[in-house]
MIROZA-144993 format. One record per atom (N, C-alpha, C): x, y, z. Coordinates in steps of 0.02 Angstrom, whole numbers, padded with zeros to 5 digits, always signed. Each point is the difference from the previous one (the first is absolute). Layout:
BEGIN
XYZ
...
//
This chain:
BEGIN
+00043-00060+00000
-00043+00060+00000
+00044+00062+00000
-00021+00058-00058
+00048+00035+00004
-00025+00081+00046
+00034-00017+00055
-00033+00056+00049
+00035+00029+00039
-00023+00069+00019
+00070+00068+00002
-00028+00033+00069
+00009+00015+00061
-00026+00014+00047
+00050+00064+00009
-00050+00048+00011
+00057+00079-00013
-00049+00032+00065
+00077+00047+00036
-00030+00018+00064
+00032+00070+00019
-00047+00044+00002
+00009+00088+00014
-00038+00019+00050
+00017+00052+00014
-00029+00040+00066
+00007+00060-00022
-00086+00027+00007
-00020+00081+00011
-00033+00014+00068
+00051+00019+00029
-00027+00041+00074
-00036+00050+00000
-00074+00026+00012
-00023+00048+00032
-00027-00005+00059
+00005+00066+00032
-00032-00005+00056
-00047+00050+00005
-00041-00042+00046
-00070+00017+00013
-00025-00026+00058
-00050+00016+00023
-00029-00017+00065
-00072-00001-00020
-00015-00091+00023
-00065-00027-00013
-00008-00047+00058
-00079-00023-00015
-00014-00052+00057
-00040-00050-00028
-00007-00059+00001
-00027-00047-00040
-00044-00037+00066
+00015-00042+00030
-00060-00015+00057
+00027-00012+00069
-00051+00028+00041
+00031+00013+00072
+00055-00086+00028
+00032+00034+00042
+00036-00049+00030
+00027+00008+00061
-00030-00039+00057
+00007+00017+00068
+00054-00018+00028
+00026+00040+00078
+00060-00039+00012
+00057+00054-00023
+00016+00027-00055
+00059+00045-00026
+00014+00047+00049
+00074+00027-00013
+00023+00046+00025
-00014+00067-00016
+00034+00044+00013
+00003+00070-00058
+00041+00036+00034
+00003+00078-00036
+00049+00044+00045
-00026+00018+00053
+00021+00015+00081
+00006+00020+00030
+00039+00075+00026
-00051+00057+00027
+00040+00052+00016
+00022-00010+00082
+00020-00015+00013
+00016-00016+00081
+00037+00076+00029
-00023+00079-00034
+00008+00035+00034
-00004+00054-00022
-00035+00053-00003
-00029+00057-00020
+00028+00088+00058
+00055+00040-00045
+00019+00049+00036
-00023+00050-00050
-00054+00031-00036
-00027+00021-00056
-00045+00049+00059
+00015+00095-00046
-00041+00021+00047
+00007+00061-00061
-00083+00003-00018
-00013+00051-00066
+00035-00009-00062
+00014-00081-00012
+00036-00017-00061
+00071+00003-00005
+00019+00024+00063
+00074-00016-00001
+00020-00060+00042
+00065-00034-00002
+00011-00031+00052
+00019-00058-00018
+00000-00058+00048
+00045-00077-00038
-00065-00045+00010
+00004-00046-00029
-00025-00064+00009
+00051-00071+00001
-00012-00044+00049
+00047-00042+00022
-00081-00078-00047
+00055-00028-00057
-00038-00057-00006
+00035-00059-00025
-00033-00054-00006
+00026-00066-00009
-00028-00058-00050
+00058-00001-00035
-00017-00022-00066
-00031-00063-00007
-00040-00032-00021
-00046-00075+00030
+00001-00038-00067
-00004+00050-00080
-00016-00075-00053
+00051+00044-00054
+00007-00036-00049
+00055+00038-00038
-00054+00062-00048
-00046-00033+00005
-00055+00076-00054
+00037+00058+00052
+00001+00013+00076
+00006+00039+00024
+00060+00048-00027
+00055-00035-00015
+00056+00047-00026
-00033+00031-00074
-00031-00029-00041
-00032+00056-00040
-00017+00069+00029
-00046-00003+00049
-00041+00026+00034
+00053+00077+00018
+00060-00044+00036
+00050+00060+00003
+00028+00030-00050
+00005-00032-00054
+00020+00035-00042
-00009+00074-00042
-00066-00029+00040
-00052+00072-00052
-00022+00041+00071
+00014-00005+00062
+00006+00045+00065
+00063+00015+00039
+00069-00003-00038
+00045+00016+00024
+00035+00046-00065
+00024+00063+00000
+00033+00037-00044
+00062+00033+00042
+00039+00022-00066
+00051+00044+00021
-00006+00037+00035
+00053+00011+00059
-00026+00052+00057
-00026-00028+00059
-00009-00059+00008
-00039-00024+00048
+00066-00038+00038
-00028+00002+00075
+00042-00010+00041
-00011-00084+00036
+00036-00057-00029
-00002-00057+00027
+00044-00036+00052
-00028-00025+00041
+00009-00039+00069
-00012-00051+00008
+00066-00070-00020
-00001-00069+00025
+00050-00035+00025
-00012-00057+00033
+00061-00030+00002
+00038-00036-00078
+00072-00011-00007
+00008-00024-00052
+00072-00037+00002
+00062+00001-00026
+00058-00026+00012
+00029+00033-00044
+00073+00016+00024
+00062+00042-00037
+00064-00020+00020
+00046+00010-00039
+00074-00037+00014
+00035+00086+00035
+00004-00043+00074
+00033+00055+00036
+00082+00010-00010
+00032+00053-00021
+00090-00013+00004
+00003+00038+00071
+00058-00008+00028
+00020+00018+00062
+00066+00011+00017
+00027+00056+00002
+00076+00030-00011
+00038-00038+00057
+00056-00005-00016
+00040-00037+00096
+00029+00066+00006
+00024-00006+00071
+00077+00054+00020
+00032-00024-00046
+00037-00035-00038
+00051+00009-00053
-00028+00052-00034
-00048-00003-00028
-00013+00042-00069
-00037-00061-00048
-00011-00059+00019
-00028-00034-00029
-00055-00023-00034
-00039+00005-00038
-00056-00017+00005
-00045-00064-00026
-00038-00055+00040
-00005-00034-00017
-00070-00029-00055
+00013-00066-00038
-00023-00006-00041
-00064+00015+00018
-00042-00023+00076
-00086+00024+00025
-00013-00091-00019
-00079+00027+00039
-00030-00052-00006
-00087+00005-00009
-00033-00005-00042
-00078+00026+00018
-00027-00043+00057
-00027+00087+00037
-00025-00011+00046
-00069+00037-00014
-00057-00066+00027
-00059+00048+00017
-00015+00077+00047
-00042+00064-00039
+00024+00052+00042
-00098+00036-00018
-00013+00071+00037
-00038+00045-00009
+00019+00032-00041
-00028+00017-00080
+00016+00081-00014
-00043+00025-00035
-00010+00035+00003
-00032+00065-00035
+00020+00037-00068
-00024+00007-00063
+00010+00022-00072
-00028+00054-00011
+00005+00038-00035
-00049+00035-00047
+00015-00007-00066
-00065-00015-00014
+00003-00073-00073
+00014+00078-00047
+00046-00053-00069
+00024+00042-00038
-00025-00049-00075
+00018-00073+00010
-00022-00026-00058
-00048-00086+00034
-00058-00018-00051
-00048-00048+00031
-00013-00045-00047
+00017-00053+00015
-00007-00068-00054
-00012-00056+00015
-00062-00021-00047
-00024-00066+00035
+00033-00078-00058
+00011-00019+00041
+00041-00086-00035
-00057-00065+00012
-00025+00016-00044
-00057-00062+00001
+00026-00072-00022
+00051-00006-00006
+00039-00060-00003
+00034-00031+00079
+00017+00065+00031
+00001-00011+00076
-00021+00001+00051
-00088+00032-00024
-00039+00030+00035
+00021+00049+00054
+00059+00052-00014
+00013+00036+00057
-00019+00075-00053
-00005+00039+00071
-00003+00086-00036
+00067+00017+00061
+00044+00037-00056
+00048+00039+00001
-00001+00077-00002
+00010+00024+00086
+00004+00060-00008
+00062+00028+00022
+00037+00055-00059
+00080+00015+00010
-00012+00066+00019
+00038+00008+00044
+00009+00093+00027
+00043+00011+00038
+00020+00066+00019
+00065+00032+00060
-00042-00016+00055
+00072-00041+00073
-00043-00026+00045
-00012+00079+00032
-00041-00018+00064
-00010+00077+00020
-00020-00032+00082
-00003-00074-00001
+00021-00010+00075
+00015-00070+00021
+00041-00004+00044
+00042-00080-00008
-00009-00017+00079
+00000-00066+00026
+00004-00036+00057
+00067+00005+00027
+00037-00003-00045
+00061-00012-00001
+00044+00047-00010
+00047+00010+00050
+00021+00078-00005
+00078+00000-00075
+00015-00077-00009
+00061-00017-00052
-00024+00019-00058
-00083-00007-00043
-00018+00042-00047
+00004+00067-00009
+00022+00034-00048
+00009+00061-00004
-00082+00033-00049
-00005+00045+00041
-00073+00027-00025
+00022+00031-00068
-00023+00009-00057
-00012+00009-00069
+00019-00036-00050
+00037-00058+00046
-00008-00057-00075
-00051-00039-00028
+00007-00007-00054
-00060-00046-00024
+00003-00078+00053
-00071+00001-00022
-00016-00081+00011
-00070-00021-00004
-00017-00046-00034
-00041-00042-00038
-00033-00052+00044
-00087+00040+00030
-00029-00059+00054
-00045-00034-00052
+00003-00060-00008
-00027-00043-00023
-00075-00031+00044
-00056+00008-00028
-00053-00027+00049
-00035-00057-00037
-00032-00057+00024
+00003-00044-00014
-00084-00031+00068
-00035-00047-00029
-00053-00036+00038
+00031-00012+00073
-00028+00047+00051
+00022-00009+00052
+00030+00070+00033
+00030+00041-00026
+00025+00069-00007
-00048+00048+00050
+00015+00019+00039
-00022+00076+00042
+00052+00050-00019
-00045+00034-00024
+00034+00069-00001
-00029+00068+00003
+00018+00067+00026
-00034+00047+00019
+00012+00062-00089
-00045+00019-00014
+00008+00054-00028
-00023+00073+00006
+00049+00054-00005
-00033+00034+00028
-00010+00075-00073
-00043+00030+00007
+00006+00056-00045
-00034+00059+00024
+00015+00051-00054
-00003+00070+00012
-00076+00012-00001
-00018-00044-00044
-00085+00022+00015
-00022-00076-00063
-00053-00033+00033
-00031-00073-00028
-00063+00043-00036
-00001-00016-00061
-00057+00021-00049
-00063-00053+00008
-00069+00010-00007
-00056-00039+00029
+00019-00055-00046
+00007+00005-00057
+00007-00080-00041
+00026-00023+00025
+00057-00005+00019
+00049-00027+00055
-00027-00063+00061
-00029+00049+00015
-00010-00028+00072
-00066-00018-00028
-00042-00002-00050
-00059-00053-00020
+00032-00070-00033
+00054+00025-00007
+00053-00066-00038
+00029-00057+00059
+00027+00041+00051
-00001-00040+00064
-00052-00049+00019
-00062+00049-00003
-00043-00063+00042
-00035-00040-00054
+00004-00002-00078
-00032-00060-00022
+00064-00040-00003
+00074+00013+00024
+00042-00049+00026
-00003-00047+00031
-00041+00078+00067
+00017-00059+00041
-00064-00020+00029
-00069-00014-00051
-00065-00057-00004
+00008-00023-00047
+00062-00013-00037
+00008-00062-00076
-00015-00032+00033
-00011-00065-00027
+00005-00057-00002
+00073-00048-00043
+00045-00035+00028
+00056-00015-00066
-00042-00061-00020
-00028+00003-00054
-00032-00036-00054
+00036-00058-00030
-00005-00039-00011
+00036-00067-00031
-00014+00018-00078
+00034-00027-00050
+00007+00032-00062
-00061-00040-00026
-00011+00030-00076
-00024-00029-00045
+00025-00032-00057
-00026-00057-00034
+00043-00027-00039
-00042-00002-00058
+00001+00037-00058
-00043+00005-00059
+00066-00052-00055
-00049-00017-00032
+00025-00065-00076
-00060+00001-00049
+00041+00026-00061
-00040-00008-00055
+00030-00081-00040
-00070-00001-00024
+00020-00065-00019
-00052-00003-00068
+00050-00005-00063
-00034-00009-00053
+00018-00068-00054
-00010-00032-00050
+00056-00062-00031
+00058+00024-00011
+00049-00015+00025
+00066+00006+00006
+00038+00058+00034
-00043+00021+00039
+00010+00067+00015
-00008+00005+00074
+00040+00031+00038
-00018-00027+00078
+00057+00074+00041
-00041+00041+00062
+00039+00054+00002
-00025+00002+00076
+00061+00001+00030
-00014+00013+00090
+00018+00081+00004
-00055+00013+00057
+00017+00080+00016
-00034-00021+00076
+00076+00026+00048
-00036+00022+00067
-00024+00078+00033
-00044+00004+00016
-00013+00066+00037
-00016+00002+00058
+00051+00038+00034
+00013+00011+00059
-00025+00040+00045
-00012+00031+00060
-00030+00065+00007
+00044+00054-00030
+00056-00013-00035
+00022+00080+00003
+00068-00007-00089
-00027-00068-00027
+00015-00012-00057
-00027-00056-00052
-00017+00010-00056
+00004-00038-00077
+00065-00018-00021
+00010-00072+00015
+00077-00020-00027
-00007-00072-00057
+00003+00009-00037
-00003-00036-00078
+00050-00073+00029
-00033-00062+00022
+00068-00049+00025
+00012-00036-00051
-00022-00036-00040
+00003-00069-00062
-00036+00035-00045
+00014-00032-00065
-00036+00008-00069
+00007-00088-00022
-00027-00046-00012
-00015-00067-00031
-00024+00011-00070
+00041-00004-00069
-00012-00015-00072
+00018-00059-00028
-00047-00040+00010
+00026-00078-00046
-00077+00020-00077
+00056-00029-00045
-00012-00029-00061
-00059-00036-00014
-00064+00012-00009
-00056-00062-00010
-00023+00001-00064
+00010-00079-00022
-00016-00004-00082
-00064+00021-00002
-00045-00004-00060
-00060+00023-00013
-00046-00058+00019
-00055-00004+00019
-00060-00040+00026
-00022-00034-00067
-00011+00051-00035
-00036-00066-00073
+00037-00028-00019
+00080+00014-00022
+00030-00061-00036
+00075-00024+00029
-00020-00005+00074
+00069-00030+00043
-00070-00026+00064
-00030-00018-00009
-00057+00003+00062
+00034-00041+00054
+00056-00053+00012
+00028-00039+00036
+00067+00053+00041
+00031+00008-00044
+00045+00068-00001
-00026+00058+00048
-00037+00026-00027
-00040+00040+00043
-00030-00015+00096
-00034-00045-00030
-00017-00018+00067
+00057-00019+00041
+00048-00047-00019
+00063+00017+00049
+00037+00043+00039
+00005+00054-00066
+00042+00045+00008
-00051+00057+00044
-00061+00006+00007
-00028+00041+00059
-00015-00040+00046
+00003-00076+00020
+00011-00036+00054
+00067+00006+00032
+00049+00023-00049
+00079+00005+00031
+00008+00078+00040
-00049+00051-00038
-00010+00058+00008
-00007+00031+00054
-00073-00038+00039
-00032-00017+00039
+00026+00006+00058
+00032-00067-00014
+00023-00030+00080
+00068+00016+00010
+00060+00059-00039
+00032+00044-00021
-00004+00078+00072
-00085+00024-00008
-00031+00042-00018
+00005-00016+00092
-00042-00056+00013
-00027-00014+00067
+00052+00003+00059
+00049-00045-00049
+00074-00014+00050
+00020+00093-00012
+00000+00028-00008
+00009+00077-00005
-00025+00025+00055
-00070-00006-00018
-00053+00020+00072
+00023-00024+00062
+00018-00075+00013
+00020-00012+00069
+00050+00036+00015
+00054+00004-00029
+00049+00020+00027
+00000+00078+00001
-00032+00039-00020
-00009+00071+00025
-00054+00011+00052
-00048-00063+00025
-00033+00020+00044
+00045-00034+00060
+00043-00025-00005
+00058-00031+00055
+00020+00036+00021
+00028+00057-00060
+00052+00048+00002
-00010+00059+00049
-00075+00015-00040
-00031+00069+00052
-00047-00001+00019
-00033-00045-00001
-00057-00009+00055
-00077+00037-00011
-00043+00025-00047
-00029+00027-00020
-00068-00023+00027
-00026+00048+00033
-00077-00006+00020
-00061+00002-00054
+00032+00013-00046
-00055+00014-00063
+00030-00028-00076
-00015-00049-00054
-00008-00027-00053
-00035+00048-00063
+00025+00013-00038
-00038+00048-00057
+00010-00037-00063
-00043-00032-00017
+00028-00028-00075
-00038+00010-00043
+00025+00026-00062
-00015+00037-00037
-00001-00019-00089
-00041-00006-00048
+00005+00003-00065
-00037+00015-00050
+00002+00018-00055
-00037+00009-00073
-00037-00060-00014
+00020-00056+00022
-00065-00073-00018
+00003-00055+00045
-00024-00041-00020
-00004-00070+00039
+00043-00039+00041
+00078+00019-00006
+00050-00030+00003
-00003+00016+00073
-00006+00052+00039
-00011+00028+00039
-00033-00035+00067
-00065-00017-00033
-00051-00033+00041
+00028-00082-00001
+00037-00050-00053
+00039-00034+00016
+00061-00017+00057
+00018+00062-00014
+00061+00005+00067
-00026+00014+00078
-00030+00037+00004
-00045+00021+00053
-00045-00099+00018
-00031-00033-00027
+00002-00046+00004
+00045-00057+00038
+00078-00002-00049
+00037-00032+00003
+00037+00008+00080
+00005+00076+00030
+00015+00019+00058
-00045-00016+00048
-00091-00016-00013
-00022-00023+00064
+00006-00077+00017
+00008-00031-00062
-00008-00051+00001
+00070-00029+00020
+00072+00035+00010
+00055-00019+00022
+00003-00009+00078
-00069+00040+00032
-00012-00012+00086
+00079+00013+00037
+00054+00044-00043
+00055+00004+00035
+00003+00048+00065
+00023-00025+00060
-00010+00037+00052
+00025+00044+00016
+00037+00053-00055
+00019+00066+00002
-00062+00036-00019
-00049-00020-00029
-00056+00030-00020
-00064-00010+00060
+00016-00015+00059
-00028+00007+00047
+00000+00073+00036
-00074+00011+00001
-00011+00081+00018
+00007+00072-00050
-00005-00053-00060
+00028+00080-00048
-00055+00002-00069
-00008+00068-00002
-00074+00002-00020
+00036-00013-00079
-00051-00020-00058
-00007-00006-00075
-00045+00023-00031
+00030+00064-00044
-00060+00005-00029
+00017+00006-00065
-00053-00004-00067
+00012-00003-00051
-00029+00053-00038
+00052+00026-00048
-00045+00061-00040
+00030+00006-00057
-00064+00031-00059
+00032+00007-00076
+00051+00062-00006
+00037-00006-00053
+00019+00074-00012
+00023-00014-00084
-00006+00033-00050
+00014+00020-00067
+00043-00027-00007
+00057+00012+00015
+00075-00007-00026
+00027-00062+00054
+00054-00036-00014
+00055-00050+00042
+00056+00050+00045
+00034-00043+00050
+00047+00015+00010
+00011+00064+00033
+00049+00047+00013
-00010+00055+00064
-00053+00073-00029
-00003-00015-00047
-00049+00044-00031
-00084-00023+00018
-00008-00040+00005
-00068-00027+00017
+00008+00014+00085
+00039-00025+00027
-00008+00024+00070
-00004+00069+00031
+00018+00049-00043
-00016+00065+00013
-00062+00007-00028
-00014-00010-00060
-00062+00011-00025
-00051-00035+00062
-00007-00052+00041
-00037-00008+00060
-00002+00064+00053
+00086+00000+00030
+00017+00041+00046
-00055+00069-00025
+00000+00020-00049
-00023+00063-00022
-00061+00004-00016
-00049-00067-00017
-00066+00014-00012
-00046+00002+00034
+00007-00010+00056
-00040+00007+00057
-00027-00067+00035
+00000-00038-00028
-00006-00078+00022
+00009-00019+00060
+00067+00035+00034
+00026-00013+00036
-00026+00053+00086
-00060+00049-00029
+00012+00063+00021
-00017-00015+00074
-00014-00056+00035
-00017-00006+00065
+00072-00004+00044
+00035-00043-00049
+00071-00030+00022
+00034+00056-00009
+00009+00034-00027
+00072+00054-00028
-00021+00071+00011
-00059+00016+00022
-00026+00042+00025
+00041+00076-00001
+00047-00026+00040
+00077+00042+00033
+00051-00013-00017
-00001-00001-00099
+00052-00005-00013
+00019+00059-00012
+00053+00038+00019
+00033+00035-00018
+00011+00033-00054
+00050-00035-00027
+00028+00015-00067
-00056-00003-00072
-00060-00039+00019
-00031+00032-00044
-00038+00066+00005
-00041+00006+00062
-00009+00083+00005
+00050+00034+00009
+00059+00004-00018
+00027+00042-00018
+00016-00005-00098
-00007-00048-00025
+00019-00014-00062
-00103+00043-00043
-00004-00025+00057
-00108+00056-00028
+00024+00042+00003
+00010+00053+00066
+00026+00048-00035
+00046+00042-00004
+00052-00028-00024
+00049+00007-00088
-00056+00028-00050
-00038-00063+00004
-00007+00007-00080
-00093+00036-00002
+00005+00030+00049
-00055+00042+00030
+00016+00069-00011
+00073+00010+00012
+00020+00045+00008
+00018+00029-00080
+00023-00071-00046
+00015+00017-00085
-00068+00011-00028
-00036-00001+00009
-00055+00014-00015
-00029+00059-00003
+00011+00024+00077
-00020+00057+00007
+00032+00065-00046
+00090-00028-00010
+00033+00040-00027
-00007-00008-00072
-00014-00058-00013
-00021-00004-00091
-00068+00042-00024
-00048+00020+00061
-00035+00045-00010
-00004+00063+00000
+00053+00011+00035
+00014+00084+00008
-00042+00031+00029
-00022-00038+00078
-00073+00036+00021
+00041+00028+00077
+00056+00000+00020
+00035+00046+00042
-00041-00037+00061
-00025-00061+00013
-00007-00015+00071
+00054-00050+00015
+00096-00007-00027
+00033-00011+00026
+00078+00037-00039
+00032+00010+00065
+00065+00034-00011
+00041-00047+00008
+00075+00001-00026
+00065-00044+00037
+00050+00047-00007
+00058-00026+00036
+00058+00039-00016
+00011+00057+00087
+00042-00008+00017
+00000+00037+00079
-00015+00070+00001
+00022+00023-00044
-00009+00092-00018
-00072+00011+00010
-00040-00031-00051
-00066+00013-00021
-00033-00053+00065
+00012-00045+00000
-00045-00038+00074
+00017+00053+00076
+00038+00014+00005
+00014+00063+00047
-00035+00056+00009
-00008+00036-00050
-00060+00053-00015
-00071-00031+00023
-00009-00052-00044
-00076-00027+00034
-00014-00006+00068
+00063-00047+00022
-00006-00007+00067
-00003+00043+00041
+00027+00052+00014
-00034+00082+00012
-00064+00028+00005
-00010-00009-00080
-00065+00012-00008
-00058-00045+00041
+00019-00050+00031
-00060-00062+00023
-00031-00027-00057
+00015-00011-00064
-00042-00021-00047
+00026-00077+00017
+00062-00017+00006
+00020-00085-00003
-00045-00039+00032
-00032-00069-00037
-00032-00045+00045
+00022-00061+00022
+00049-00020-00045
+00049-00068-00001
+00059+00043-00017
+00035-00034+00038
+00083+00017-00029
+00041-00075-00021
+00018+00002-00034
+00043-00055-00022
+00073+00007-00003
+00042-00019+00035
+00046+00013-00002
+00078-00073+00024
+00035+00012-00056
+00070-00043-00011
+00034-00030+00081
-00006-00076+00013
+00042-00001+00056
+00076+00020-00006
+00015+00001-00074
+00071+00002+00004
+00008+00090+00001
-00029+00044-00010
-00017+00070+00015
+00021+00022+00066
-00050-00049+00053
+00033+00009+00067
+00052-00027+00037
+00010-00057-00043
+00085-00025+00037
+00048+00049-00014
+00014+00013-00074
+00060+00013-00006
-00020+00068-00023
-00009+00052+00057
-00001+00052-00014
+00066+00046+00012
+00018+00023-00044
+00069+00015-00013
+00009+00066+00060
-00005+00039+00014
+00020+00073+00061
-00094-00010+00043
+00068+00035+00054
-00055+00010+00066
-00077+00051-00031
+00051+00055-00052
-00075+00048-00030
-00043-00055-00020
+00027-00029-00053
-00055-00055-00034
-00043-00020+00047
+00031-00013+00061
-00029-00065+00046
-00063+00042+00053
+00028+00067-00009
-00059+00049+00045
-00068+00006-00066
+00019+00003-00051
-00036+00012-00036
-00049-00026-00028
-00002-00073+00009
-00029-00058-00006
-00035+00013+00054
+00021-00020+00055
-00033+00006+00073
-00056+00036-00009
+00016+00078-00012
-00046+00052+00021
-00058-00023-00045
+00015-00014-00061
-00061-00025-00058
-00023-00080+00031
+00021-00038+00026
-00031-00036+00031
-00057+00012+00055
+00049+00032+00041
-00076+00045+00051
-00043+00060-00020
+00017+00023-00060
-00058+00034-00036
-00035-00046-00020
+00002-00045-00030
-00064-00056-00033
-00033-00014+00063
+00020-00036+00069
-00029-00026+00054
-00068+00063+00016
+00036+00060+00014
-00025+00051+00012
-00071+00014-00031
-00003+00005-00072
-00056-00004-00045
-00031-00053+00026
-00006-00055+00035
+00007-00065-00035
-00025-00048-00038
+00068+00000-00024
+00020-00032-00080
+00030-00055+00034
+00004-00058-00047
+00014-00054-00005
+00066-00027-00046
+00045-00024+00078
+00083-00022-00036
-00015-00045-00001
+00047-00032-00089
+00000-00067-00015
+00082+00006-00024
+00039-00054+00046
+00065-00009-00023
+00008-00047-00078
+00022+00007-00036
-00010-00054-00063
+00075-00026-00012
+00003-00084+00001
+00040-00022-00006
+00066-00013-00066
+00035+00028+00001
+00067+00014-00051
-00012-00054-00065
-00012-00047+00038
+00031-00083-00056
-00067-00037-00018
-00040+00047-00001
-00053-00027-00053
-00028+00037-00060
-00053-00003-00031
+00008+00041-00065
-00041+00067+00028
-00040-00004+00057
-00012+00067+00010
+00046+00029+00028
+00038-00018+00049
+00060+00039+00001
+00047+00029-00063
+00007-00036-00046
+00039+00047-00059
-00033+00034-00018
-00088-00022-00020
-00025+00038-00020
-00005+00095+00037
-00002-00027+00041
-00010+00067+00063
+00081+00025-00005
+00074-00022+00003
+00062+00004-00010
-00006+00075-00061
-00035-00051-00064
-00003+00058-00066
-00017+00073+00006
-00039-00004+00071
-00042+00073-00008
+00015+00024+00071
+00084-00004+00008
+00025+00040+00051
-00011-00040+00072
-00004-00055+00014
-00022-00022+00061
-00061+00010+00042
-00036+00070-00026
-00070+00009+00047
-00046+00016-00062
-00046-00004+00046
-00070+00020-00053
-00057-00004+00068
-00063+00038-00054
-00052+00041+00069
-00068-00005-00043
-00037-00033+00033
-00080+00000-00027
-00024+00055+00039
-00036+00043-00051
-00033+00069+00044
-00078-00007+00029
+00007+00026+00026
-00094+00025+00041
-00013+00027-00064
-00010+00042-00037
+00012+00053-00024
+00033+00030-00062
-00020+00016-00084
+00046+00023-00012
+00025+00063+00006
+00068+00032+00016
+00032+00059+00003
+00021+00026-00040
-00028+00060-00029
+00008+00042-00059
+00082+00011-00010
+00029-00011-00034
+00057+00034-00009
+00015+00061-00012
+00070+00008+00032
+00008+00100-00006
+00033+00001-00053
//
């Protein structure tokens, strides 16, 4: 059988919920020094969605507090100094650069220390606290914007969700996609060769019996792998409702407790699984997906601008003015905008237009870099603004 099993990964993230599940952890704030929006919060990291979570509530400028480990040197009376040894210590940063390693599941925050346990660290060198499932740490800032702290607490009442495991399955055609609470990652693609039904009919039937059970041994071993509370299988015809078949009737006891359901979609393969994700089929389960209301409106927003009817602006200059004005009703705006905001002006400047929208209030939506509404939103300056209102131009 001539068959080619090809395997990629597209990460986005997003934050969804597919069906309750009791028992989970979540973030914890285990300590609140916040008084008129200023102030620290002391919390503790419980599922790895949570380091998302920080990612998009910790920026430049912000002042972090954990324990962590550093290689201490230590001079002798000679003049010596020795090679060190990491030792666990307290310190304190003010984050300068923020990066998340979803291969290690840690978030990396680098900055000048600004306070040490240890009197052998010298205050303004860099160093890099790594936080990780399990992690307390305090952050503190100059002033917490309301999104912010509405971002905190659907933290910390998540639920960490067990993934989903969607498979399209068409003749010869076979495509795993897991979704996670806080990503779409493309795992297997299955393409075997099937002769034609009218004039190989022996041929055929083999070669989607080889397909098959190809296809299935696929399925076990990614529900081994990650454990998925939910089954999505998916296709353009019959083949579909075969396999779905072939999986109840395998009674394998990884498939104990995990729901199945079956649905059409047009097309095979990872294209048919979005075409589900997106048609609403799903709309009880995915409810809170993310990344697609934000991908609505994107293209809510091209719309508006392909009409030229002035109920949306982008671009910081011109979203600035509005925001003034109180016309903004949604703001949309680049996570990578607020990480890496280049000078402290920039960084006041943002701010203040952040708490002008609250002020009106308008509604912040952070939009994620590495999906297509993020480029899309990237193209047109990082922000953009649905109005109350249109505002005459001067």
């Amino acid at each position: 059988m001539d068959a080619t099993i090809q395997t990629r990964w597209m990460v986005t993230y997003l934050p969804f919920c597919f069906l309750p599940v009791l028992g989970v952890n979540c973030m914890k704030i285990l300590e609140s020094k916040l008084k008129k929006k200023t102030g620290s919060l002391t919390l503790k990291v419980e599922t790895l969605d949570d380091l998302w979570h920080l990612m998009n509530i910790i920026f430049p400028g912000d002042r972090i507090f954990a324990r962590t480990t550093r290689r201490i040197r230590i001079s002798g009376k000679d003049g010596t100094v020795s090679k060190g040894e990491r030792r666990p210590v307290f310190l304190g940063i003010t984050v300068e650069k923020i990066g998340l390693h979803k291969f290690t599941n840690t978030l990396r925050l680098t900055g000048r220390i600004i306070y040490s346990s240890d009197e052998n660290i010298p205050l303004g060198d860099y160093h890099t606290i790594a936080i990780q499932r399990g992690t307390q740490l305090t952050i503190e800032k100059d002033y917490w914007p309301e999104f912010i702290l509405e971002r905190i607490q659907k933290a910390v009442k998540a639920t960490n969700l067990p993934p989903t495991l969607f498979i399209s399955v068409d003749e010869g055609e076979s495509c795993f996609l897991l979704a996670t609470q806080y990503e779409l990652i493309e795992l297997v693609k299955i393409d075997v060769n099937i002769p034609g039904k009218r004039y190989m009919p022996k041929e055929h039937d083999e070669s989607m019996k080889q397909f098959l059970k190809e296809t299935l041994k696929t399925l076990f071993s990614k529900l081994k792998e990650h454990k998925p509370n939910n089954i999505i299988i998916v296709g353009p015809g019959f083949v579909k409702n075969h396999f779905h078949t072939l999986v109840l009737e395998s009674k394998n006891p990884l498939l104990k407790d995990v729901n199945i359901r079956v649905l059409n979609s047009s097309v095979g393969c990872y294209n048919g699984i979005y075409e589900v994700i997106r048609g609403g089929e799903l709309g009880k389960i995915i409810e809170e997906l993310q990344v697609l209301k934000e991908n609505t409106l994107i293209e809510e927003a091209l719309s508006h601008l392909g009409r030229d009817d002035g109920l949306v602006a982008y671009g910081l200059d011109e979203v600035e003015k509005l925001v003034n004005y109180g016309a903004v009703e949604k703001l949309l705006i680049l996570d990578k905008l607020l990480r890496e905001i280049d000078s402290p002006e920039q960084r006041t400047r943002l701010e203040s237009l952040l708490s002008n929208v609250e002020k009106y209030r308008g509604e912040i939506i952070i939009v994620n870099s590495e999906h297509t509404a993020g480029e899309q939103l990237a193209s047109l300056g990082g922000i953009l603004a649905f109005l109350r209102y249109k505002v005459p131009k001067a």
